[in-house]
C-alpha positions, 0 to 999 in steps of 0.5 A: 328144666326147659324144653329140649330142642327139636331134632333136625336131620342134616343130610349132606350130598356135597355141591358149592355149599361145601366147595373150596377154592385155591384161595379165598378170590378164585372164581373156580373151586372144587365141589364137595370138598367139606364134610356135613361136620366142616359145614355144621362147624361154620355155623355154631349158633344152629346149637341154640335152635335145634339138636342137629344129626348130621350123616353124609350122604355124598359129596358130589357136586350136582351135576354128578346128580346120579339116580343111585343118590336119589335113590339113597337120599329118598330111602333115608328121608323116608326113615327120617320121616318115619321117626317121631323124635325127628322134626324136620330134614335139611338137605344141603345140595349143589345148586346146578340140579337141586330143583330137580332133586326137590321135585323128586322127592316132592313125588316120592316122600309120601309123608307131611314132615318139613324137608328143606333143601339148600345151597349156595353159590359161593363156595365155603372159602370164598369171601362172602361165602352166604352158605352159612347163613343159608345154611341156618335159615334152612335149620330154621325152616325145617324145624318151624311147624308152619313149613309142615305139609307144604311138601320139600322146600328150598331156601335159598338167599332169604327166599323160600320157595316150593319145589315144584316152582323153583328153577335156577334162572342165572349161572352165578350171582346169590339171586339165582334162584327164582319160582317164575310161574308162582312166586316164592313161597315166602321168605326167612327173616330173623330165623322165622318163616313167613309163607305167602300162600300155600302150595296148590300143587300136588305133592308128598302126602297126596301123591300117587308115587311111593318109594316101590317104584325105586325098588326097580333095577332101572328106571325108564330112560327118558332124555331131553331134545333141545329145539333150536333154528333148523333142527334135524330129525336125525338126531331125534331118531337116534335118541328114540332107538334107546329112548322110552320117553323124550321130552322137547325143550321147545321153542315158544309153547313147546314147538320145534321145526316139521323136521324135528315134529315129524321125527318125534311123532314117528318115534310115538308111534313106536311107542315112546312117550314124547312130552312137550315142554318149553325151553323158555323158562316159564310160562304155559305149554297147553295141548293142542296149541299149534300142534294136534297133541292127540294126532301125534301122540304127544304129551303137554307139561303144561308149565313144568320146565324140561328138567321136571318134566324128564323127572315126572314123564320117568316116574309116570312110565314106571307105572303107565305107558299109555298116553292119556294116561301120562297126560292125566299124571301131567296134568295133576303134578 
């Protein structure tokens, strides 16, 4: 008898990998639109590499990305993970937020089985529609044991990448994905993965987060302050009544005007969490460059991008409200 074939979980959440158009030239679509059956159904040459369970998580498209997904699809991924008979989770996403979601559940799964996330930027009906091939690239990657203990992974366009790294770098375009500060993690070819180094970062197995802080009613609100040329610091004051963290999406290495500084510096002092981020794409925000992080009571990401960092500074004041110590959780993950 030959050997049976790794088990690959599929879970769906919806997003342009399963969108649909009025016809096959339409730039618009509807997200979400096919179900993890439709998808699984699109690529039958996945039956020759693993025994696929499909569930639908949700059928969203990501800019719908709510916590309560996140919530469900870190419980379920969880349970994946704790089952001997499953080899690897894939999980097809939209693209507008899964770097947030894979870096989520790169703080949360705390255990070494692949996950892959994937997408694609072509609807299904579309002509040239690439998420079907994605889509088997990602069963691929999951079921491979070189992808074991890298913490979740993303495929995307033949490029693999950690999800620490990866940023959406372009609104439309298959190249819209890249890991700016790093590099990818290494790339699909022929349905094998080929890693070009590991991840240095801290993630999964030897995080400090753990799926207890879901169990919360709520978590932390933490928003996000665009810098831009003569920014006020009104309305850093209106976002700081309700705030428990702000996180700057600054100009250059995390800066903004002394209007906006100030403002943000008077809501640490009340006792939200402000983090330093830059607006830039990549790069380094270092602390004490420019501004006196420790006078003012902020925060560096050093090189998380805003969206990360909004993910990282609400997990870390699920468990600390102190500064230093937010700071120590930045400089770790």
């Amino acid at each position: 008898m030959p050997d049976a074939l790794p088990v690959v979980a599929v879970l769906a959440t919806g997003g342009t990998i399963a969108g649909a158009q009025a016809d096959a030239t339409s730039a618009g679509y509807k997200a979400g639109t096919f179900s993890v059956n439709d998808l699984l159904a699109a690529v039958p040459q996945l039956a020759g590499i693993a025994d696929i369970r499909a569930e639908q998580v949700a059928n969203v498209g990501s800019q719908n990305m709510t916590h309560a997904v996140w919530r469900a699809l870190a419980e379920r991924v969880d349970a994946l993970c704790q089952d001997a008979s499953v080899a690897g989770i894939v999980i097809t996403h939209g693209t507008d937020t899964l770097e947030e979601t894979a870096y989520f559940l790169s703080l949360l799964i705390q255990h070494d089985k692949p996950i892959v996330l994937v997408g694609a930027m072509r609807p299904a009906t579309a002509l040239g529609a690439e998420g079907p091939a994605n889509l088997y690239n990602a069963v691929a990657l999951a079921r491979h044991p070189d992808a074991r203990g890298r913490g979740p992974l993303v495929v995307m366009n033949e490029d693999v990448h950690y999800a620490r790294e990866i940023q959406k770098i372009a609104s439309a375009g298959l190249c819209a994905f890249a890991s700016p500060n790093r590099g990818r993690a290494g790339v699909m070819h022929g349905g094998t993965p080929y890693f070009y180094s590991r991840n240095t970062t801290t993630h999964t197995t030897q995080s400090e987060f753990s799926l207890a802080l879901l169990e919360k009613a709520s978590w932390p609100r933490v928003d996000i302050i665009y810098a831009h040329a003569d920014l006020q610091g009104d309305v850093i004051d209106f976002v700081a009544d309700t705030a428990q963290g702000i996180v700057l999406a600054g100009v250059g290495d995390g800066n903004a005007t002394d209007l906006a500084i100030a403002a943000l510096s008077r809501a640490a002092d009340a006792g939200v969490t402000v983090v330093r981020s830059s607006r830039t794409g990549s790069g380094f925000v270092a602390r004490d460059v420019e501004l006196d992080d420790g006078a003012l009571g902020f925060v560096a990401a050093r090189d998380l991008n805003p969206q990360k960092a909004r993910i990282l500074l609400m997990l870390a004041l699920s468990v600390t409200r102190d500064a230093a110590a937010v700071q120590a959780l930045f400089d770790r993950y």
